[in-house]
Structure formats: structure tokens, C-alpha cells
C-alpha positions, 0 to 999 in steps of 0.5 A: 377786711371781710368777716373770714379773715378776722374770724380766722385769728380768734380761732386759731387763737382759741384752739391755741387756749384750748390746747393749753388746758390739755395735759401733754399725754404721758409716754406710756399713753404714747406707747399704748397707742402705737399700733403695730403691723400685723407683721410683729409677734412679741413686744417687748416690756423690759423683763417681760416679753408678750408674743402674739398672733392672730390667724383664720381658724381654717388654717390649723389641722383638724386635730389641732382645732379639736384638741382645742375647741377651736372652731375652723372656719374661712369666717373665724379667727383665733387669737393667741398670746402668750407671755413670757419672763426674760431668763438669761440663755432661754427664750424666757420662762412661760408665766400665767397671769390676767390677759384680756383682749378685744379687737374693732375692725375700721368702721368702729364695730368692737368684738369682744374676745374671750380668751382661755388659758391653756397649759401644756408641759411648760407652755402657757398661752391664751387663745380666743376666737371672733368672727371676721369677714374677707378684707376686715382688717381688725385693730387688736388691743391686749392687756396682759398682766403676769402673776404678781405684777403690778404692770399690766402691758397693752399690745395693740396690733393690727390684722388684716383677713382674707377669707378664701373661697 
């Protein structure tokens, strides 16, 4: 028997050991590693649900931009999200709370999103902006948690961008 074949049974029977020190990861640490395509724009959390949408800032009206402080650019993006209370016969009652956010494209480099609350009659959103570069696709992770909960639900998504020229 060469030196391979009787490494290969130590080995495996190490990793084995090693894997039992391990705690199996808890269903809400599955949860929060489920990525969801870009194609998705809420989740749901029982009696909360997050809407959430990433675009290119050169998509909205001037105005909008504007009115907003929101720089439009074919090299910036904007997210926006918002979280909503479950109410019987409604889309859901808007609700403030503490929402934070960051994104990392697929070579690892983070970007930091500062977001701001915005009010507007009975809506509330969070909006924030980071630069992007044609074809980066970006992994966003939201924290979001209502006033007066003890929860704080995460939201991770992923985006891809296309910059026209």
C-alpha cells in the first residue's frame, strides 16, 4: 500500500472528528444565508414584511433625483427598502425602525451603504447609494428592525448591473 491510500482513511477520518465539534447552524442562520435573486422584492417575516429593490441611479426622473439628493449616474446605485406591518385587508401598515445595509460585489470588495429614512404622507422608506461598475454584480445584506421589536430581520439579495453607454 503506498503512502496515499493509507493517508486517505486518517483524513477523512479527522475531518469527520473535526466536523463533530461543530454545531449544526441554527435555522435562522440557514435563513440568513439564503441568497435571493434579484428578481425578489419583499420577504417575508411573519407579522412583518421588508420590501426591497436595488436600481442605477440614471433610471429615475431628474426630479425625482432631486427632490431626493440622489445622484444619477450610469455608475451609481440606489437602494431602497422599506418595512411594512401586516394588517388585515391593507398591503401593511409602513413602520420606522433601525435598517442598515451593506453590499460586496464577487471579488469580496464591501461597500458600505448609508441609508436615510425618508417620510412621505403615510410611507416610509430607507434609500442610500454606492457606486457600481458595468456587469458587477453585488450581494446586498439588509438588517432591518421595527420600532419596538426585538427582531431584527436580514435580507440578503443579489443584483446584477449594467451600465449603458
Amino acid at each position: 500500500m503506498d503512502y496515499y491510500s493509507r493517508l486517505l482513511p486518517l483524513l477523512a477520518t479527522l475531518a469527520f472528528v473535526a466536523g463533530c465539534d461543530q454545531p449544526a447552524p441554527t435555522a435562522a442562520a440557514q435563513e440568513e444565508d439564503v441568497i435571493l435573486p434579484g428578481t425578489e422584492s419583499f420577504k417575508d417575516f411573519g407579522d412583518y414584511v421588508v420590501h426591497f429593490n436595488a436600481i442605477g441611479t440614471d433610471q429615475l426622473t431628474p426630479d425625482v433625483a432631486r427632490n431626493y439628493g440622489i445622484v444619477r449616474s450610469r455608475n451609481r446605485a440606489m437602494l431602497n427598502v422599506s418595512i411594512l406591518r401586516k394588517a388585515e385587508g391593507s398591503m401593511g401598515k409602513p413602520v420606522t425602525g433601525s435598517v442598515s445595509a451593506t453590499a460586496i460585489n464577487l471579488t469580496g470588495q464591501l461597500k458600505n451603504i448609508t441609508l436615510r429614512e425618508i417620510k412621505e404622507q403615510d410611507a416610509v422608506y430607507y434609500i442610500g447609494e454606492t457606486g457600481i461598475t458595468d456587469g458587477e454584480t453585488l450581494i446586498f445584506t439588509v438588517d432591518a428592525t421595527p420600532i419596538n421589536e426585538p427582531s431584527r430581520f436580514t435580507v440578503r439579495f443579489k443584483k446584477q448591473f449594467f451600465v449603458d453607454d
